[in-house]
N, CA, C, O and CB atoms as a CASP TS submission, in Angstrom:
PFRMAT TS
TARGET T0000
AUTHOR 0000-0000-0000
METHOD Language model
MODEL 1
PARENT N/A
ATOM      1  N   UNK     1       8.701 -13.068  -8.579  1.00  0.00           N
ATOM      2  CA  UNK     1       8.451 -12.474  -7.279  1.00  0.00           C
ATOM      3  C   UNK     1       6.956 -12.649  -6.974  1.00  0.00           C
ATOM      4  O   UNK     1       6.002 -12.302  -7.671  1.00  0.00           O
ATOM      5  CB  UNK     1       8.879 -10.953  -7.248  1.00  0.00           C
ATOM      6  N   UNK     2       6.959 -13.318  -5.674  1.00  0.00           N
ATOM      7  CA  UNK     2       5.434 -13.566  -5.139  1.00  0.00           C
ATOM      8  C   UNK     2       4.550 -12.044  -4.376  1.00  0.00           C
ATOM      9  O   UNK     2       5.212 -11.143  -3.861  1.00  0.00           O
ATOM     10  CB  UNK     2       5.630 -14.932  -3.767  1.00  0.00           C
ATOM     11  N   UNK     3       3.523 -12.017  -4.416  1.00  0.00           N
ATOM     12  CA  UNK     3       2.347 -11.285  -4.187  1.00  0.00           C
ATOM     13  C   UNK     3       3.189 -10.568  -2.451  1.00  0.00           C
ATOM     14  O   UNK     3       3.341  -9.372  -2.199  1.00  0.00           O
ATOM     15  CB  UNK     3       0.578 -12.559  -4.146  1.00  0.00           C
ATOM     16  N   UNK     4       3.498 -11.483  -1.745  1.00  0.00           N
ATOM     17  CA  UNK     4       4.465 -11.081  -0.609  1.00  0.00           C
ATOM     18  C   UNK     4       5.150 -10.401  -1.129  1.00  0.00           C
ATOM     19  O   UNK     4       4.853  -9.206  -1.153  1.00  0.00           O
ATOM     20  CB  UNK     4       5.216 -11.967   0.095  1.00  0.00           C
ATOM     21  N   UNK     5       6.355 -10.857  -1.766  1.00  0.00           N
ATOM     22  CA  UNK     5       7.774  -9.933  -1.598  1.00  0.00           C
ATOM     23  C   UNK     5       7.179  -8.868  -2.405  1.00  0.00           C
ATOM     24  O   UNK     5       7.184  -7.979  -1.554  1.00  0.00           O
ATOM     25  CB  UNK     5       9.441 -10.593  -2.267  1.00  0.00           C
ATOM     26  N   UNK     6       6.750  -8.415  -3.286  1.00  0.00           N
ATOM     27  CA  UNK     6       5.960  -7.216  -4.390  1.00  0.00           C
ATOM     28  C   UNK     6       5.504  -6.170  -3.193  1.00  0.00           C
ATOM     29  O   UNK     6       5.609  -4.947  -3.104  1.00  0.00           O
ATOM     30  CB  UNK     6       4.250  -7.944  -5.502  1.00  0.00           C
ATOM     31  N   UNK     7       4.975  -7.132  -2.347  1.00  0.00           N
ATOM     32  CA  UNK     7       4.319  -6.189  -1.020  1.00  0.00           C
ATOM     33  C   UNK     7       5.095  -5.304   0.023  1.00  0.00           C
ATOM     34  O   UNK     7       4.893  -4.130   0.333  1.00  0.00           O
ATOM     35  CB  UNK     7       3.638  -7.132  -0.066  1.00  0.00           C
ATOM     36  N   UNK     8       6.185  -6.331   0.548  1.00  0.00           N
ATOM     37  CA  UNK     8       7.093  -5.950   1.335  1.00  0.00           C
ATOM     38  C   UNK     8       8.040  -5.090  -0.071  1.00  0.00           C
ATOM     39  O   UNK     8       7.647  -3.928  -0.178  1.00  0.00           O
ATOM     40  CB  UNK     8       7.804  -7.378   2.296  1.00  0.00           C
ATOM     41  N   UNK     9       8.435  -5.220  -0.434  1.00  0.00           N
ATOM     42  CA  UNK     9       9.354  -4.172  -1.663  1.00  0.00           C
ATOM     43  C   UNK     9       8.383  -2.987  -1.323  1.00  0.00           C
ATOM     44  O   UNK     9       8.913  -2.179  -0.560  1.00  0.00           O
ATOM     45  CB  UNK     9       9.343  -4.730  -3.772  1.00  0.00           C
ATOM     46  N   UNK    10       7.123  -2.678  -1.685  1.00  0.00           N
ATOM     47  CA  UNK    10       6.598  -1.588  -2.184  1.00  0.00           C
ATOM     48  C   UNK    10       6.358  -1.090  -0.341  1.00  0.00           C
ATOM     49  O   UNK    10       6.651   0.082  -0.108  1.00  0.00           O
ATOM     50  CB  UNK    10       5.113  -1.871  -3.464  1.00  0.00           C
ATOM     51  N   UNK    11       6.021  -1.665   0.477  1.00  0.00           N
ATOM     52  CA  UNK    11       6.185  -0.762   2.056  1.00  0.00           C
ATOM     53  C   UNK    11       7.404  -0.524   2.436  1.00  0.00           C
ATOM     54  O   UNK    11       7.587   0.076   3.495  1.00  0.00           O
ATOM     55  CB  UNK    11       5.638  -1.463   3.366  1.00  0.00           C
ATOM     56  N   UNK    12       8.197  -0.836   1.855  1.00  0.00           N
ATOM     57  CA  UNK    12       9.814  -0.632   2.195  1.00  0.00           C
ATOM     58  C   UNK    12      10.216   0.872   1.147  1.00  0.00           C
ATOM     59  O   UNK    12      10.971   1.752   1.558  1.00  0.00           O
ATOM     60  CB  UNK    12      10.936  -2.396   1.586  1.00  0.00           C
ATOM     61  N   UNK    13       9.797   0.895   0.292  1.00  0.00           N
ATOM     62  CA  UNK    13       9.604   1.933  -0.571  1.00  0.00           C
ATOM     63  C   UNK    13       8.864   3.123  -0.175  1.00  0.00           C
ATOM     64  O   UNK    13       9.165   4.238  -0.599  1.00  0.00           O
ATOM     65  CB  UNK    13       9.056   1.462  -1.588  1.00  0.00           C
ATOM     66  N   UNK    14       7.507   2.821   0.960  1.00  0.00           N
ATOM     67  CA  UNK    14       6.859   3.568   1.064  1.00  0.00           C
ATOM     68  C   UNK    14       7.765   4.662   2.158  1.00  0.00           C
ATOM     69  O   UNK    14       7.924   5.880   2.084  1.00  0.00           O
ATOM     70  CB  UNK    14       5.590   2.933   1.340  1.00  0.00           C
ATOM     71  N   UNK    15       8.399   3.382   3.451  1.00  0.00           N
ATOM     72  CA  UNK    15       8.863   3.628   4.175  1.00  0.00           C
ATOM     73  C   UNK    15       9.877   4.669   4.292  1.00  0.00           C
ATOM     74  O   UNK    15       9.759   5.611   5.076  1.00  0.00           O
ATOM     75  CB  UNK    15       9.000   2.809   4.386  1.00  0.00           C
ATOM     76  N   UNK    16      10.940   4.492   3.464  1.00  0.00           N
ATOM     77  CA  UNK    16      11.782   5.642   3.296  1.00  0.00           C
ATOM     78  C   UNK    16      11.792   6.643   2.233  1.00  0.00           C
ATOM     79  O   UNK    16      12.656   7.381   1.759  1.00  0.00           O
ATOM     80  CB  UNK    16      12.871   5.233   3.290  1.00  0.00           C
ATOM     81  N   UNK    17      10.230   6.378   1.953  1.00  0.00           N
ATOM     82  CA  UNK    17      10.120   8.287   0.921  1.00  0.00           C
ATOM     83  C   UNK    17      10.429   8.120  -0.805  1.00  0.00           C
ATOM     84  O   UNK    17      10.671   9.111  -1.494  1.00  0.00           O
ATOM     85  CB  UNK    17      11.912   9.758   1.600  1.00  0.00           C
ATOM     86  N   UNK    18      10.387   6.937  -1.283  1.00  0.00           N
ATOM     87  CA  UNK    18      10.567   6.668  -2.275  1.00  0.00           C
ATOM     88  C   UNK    18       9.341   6.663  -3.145  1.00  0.00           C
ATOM     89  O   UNK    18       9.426   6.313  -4.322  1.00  0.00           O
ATOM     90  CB  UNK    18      11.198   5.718  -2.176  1.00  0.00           C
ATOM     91  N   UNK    19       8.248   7.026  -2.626  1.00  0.00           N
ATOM     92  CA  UNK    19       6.813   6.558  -3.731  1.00  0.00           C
ATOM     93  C   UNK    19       5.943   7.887  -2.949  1.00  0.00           C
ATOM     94  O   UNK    19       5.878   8.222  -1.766  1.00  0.00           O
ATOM     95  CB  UNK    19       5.826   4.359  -3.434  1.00  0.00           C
ATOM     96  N   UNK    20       5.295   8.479  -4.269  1.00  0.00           N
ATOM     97  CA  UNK    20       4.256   9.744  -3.870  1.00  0.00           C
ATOM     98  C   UNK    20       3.339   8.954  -3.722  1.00  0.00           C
ATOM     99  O   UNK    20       3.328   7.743  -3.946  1.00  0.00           O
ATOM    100  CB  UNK    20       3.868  11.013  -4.878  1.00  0.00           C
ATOM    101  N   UNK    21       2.438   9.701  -3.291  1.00  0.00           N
ATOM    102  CA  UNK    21       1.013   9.572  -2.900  1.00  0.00           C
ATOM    103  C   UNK    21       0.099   9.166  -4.370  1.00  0.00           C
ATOM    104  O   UNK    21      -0.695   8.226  -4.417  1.00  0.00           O
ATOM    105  CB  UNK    21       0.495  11.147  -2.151  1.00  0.00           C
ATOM    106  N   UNK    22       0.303   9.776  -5.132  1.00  0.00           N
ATOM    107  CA  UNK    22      -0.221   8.941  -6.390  1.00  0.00           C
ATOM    108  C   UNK    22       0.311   7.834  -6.848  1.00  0.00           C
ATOM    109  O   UNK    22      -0.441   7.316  -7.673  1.00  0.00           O
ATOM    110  CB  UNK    22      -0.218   9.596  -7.455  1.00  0.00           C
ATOM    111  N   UNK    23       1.256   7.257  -6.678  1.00  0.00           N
ATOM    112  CA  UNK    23       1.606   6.087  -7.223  1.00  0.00           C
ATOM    113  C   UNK    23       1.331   4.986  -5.576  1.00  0.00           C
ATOM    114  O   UNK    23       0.788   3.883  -5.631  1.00  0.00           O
ATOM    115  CB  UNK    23       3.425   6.267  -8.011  1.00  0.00           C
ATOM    116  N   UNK    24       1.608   5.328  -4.865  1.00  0.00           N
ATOM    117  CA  UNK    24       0.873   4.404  -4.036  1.00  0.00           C
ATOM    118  C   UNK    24      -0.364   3.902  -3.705  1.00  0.00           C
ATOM    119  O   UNK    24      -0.586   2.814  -3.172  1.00  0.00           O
ATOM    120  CB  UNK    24       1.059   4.608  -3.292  1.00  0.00           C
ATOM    121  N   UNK    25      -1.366   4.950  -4.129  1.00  0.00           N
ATOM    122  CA  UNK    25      -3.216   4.912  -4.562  1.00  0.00           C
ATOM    123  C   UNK    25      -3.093   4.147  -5.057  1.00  0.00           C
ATOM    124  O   UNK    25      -3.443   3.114  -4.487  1.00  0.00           O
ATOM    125  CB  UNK    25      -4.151   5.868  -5.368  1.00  0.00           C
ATOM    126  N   UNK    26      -2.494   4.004  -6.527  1.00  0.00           N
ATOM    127  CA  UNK    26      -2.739   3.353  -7.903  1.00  0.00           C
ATOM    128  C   UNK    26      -1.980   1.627  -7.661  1.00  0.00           C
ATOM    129  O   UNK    26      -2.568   0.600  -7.999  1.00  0.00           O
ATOM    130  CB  UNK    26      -1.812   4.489  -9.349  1.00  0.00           C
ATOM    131  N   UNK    27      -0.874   1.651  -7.146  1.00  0.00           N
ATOM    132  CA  UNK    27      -0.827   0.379  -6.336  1.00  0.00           C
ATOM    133  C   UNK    27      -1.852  -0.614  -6.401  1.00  0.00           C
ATOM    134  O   UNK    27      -2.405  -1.486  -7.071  1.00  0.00           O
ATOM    135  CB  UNK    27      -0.763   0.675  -5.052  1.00  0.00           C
ATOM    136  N   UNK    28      -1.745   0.501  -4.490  1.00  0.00           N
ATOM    137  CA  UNK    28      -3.277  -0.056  -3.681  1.00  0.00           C
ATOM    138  C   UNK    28      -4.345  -0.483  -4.620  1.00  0.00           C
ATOM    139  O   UNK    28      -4.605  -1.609  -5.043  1.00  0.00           O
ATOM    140  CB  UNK    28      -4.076   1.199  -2.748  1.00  0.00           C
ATOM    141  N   UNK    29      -4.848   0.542  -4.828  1.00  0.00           N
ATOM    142  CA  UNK    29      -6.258  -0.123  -5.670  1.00  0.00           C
ATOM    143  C   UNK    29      -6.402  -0.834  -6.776  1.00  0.00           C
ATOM    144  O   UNK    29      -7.547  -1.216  -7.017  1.00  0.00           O
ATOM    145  CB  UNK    29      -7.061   0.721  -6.078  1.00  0.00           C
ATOM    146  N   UNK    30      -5.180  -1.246  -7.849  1.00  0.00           N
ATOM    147  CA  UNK    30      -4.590  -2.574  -8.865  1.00  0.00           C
ATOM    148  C   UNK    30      -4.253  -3.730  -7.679  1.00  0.00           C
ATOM    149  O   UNK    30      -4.380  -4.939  -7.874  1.00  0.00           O
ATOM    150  CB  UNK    30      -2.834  -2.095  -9.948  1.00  0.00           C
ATOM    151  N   UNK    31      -3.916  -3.279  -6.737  1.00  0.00           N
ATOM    152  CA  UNK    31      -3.640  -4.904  -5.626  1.00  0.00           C
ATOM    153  C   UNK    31      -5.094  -5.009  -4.509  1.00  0.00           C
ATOM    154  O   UNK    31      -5.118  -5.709  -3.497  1.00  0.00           O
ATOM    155  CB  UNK    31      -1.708  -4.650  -4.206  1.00  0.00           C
ATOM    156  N   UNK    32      -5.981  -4.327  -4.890  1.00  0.00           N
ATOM    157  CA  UNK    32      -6.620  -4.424  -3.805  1.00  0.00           C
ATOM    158  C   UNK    32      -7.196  -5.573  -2.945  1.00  0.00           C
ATOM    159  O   UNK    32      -7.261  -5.777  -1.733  1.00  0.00           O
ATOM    160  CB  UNK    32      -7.349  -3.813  -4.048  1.00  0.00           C
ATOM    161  N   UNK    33      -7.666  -6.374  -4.270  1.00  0.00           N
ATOM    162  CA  UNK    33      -8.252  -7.933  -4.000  1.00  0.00           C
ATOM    163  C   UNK    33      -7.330  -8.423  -3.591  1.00  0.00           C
ATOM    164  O   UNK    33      -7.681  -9.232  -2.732  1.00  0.00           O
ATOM    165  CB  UNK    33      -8.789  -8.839  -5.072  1.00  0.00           C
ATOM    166  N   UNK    34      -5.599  -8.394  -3.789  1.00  0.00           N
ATOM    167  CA  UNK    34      -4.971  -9.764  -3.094  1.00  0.00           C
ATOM    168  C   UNK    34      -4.633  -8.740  -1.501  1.00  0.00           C
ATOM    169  O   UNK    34      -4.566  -9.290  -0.402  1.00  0.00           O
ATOM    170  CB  UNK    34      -3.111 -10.650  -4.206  1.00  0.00           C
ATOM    171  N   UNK    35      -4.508  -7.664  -1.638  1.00  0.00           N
ATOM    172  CA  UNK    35      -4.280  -6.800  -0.165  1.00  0.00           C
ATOM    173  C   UNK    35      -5.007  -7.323   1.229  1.00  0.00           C
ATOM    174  O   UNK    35      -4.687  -7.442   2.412  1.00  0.00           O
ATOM    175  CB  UNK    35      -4.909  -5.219  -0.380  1.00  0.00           C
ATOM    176  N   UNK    36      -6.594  -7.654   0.103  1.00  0.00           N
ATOM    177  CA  UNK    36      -7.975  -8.099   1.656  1.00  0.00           C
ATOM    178  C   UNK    36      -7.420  -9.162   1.580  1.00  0.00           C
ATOM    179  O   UNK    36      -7.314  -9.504   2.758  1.00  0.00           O
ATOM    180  CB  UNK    36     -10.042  -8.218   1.579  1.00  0.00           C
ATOM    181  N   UNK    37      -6.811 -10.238   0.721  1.00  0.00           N
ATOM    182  CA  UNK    37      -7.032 -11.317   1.024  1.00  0.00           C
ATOM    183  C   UNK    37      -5.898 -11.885   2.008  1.00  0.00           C
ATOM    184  O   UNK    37      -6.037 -12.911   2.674  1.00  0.00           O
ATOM    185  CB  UNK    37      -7.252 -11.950  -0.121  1.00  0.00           C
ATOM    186  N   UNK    38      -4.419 -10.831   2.002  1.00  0.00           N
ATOM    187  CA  UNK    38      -3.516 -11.027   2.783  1.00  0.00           C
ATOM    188  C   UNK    38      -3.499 -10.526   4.185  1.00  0.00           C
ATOM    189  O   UNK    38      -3.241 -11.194   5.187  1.00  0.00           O
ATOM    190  CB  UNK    38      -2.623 -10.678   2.202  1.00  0.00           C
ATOM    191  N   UNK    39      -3.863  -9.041   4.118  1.00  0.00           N
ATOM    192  CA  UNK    39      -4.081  -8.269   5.612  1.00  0.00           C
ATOM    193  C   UNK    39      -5.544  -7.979   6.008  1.00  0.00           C
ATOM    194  O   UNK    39      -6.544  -7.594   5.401  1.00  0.00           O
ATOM    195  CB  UNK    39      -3.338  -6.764   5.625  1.00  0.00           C
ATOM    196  N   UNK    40      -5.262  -8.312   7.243  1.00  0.00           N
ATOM    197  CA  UNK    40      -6.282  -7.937   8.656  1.00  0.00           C
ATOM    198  C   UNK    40      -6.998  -7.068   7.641  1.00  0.00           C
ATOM    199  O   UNK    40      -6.541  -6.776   6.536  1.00  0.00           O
ATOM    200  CB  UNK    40      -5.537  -7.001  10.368  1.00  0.00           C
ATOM    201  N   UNK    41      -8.208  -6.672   8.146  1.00  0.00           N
ATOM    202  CA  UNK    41      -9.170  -5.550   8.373  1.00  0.00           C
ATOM    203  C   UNK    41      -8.461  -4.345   8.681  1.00  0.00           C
ATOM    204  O   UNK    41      -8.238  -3.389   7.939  1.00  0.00           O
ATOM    205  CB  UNK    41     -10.142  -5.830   9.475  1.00  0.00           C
ATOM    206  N   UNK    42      -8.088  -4.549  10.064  1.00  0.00           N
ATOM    207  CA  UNK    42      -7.105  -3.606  10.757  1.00  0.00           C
ATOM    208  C   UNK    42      -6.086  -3.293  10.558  1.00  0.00           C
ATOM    209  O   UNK    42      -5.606  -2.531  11.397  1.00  0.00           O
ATOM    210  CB  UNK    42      -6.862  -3.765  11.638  1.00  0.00           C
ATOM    211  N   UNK    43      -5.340  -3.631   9.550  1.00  0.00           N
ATOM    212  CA  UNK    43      -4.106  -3.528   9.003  1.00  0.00           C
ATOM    213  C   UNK    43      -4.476  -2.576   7.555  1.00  0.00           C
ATOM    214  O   UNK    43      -3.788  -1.646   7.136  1.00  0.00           O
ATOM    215  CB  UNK    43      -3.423  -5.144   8.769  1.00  0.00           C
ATOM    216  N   UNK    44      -5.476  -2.983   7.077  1.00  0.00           N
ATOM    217  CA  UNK    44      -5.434  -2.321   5.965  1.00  0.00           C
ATOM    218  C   UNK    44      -6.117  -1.267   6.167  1.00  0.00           C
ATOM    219  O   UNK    44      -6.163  -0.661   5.096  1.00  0.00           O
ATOM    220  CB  UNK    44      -5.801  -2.952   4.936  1.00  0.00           C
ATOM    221  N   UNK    45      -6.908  -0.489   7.296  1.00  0.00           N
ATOM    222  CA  UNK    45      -7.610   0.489   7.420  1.00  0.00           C
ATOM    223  C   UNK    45      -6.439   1.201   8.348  1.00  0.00           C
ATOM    224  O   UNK    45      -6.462   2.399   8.632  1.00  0.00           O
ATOM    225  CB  UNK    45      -9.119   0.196   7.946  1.00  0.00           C
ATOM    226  N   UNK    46      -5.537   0.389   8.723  1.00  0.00           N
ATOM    227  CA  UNK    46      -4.591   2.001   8.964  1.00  0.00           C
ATOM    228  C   UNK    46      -3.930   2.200   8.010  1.00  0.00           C
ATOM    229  O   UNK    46      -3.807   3.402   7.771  1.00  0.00           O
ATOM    230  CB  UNK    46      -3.487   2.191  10.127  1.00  0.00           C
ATOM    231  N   UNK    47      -3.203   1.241   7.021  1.00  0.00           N
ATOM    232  CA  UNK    47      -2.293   1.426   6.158  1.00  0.00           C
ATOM    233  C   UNK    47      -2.999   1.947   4.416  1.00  0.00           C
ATOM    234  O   UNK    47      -2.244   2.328   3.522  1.00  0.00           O
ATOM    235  CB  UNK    47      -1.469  -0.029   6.257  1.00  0.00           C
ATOM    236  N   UNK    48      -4.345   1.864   4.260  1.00  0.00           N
ATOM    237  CA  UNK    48      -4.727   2.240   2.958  1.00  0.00           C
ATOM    238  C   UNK    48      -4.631   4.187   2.812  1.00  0.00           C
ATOM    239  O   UNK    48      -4.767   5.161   3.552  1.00  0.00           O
ATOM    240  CB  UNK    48      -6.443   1.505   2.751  1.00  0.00           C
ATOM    241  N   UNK    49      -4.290   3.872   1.254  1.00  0.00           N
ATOM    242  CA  UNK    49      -3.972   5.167   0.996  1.00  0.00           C
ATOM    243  C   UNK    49      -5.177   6.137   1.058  1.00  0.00           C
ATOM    244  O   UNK    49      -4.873   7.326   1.163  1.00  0.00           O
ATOM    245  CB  UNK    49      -3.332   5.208  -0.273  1.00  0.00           C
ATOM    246  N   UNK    50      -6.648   5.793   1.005  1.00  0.00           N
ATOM    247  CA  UNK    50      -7.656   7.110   1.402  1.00  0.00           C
ATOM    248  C   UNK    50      -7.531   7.227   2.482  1.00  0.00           C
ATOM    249  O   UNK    50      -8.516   7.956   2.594  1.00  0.00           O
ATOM    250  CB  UNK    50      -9.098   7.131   1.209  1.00  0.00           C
ATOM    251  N   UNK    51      -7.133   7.149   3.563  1.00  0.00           N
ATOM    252  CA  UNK    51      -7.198   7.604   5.038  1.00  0.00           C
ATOM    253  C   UNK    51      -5.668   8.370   4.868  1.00  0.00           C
ATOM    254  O   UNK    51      -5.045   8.415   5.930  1.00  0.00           O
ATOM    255  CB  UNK    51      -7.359   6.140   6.403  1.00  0.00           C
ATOM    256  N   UNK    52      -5.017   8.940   3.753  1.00  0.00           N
ATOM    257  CA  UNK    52      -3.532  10.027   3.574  1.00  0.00           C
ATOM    258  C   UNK    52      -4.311  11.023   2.851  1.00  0.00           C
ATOM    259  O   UNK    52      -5.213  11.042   2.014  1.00  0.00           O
ATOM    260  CB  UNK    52      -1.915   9.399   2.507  1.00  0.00           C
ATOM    261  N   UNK    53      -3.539  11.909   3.567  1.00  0.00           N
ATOM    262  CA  UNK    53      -3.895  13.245   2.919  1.00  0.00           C
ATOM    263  C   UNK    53      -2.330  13.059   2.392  1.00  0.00           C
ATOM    264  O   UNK    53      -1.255  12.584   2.758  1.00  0.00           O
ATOM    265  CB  UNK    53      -4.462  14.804   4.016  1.00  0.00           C
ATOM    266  N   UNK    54      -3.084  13.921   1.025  1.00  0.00           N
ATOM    267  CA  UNK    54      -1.539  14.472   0.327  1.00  0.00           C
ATOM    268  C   UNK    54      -1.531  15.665   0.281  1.00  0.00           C
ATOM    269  O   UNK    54      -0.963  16.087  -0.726  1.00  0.00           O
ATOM    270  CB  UNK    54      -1.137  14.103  -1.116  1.00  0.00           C
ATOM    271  N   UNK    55      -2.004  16.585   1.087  1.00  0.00           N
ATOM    272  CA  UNK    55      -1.493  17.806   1.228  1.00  0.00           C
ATOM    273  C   UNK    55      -0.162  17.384   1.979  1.00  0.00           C
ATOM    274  O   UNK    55      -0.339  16.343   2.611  1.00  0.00           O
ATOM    275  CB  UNK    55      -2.491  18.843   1.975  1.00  0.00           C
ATOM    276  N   UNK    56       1.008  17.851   2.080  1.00  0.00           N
ATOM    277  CA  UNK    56       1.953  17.817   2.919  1.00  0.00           C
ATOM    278  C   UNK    56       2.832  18.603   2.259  1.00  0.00           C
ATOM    279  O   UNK    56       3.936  18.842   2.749  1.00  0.00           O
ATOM    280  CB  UNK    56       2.387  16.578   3.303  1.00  0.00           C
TER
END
């Protein structure tokens, strides 16, 4: 499985409530370098996990 599908799996995961807030940090920041190198600026500053609060 390529750096894509790993990606799309894990927002599809995010999507319907399957992954806490700590395991999606820890993700993010082990993928971070290939994350910039795939998405926008703007893509990743709405979608990165420090801009979530996990109070909820």
């Amino acid at each position: 499985m390529g750096f894509q599908d790993e990606m799309k799996h894990m927002f599809l995961r995010i999507a319907v409530g399957d992954v806490e807030p700590e395991e999606w940090e820890k993700w993010w920041n082990s993928n971070r370098i290939k994350l910039e190198e795939t998405l926008t600026r703007g893509d990743r500053g709405r979608i990165m996990p420090a801009l979530w609060s996990a109070n909820y």
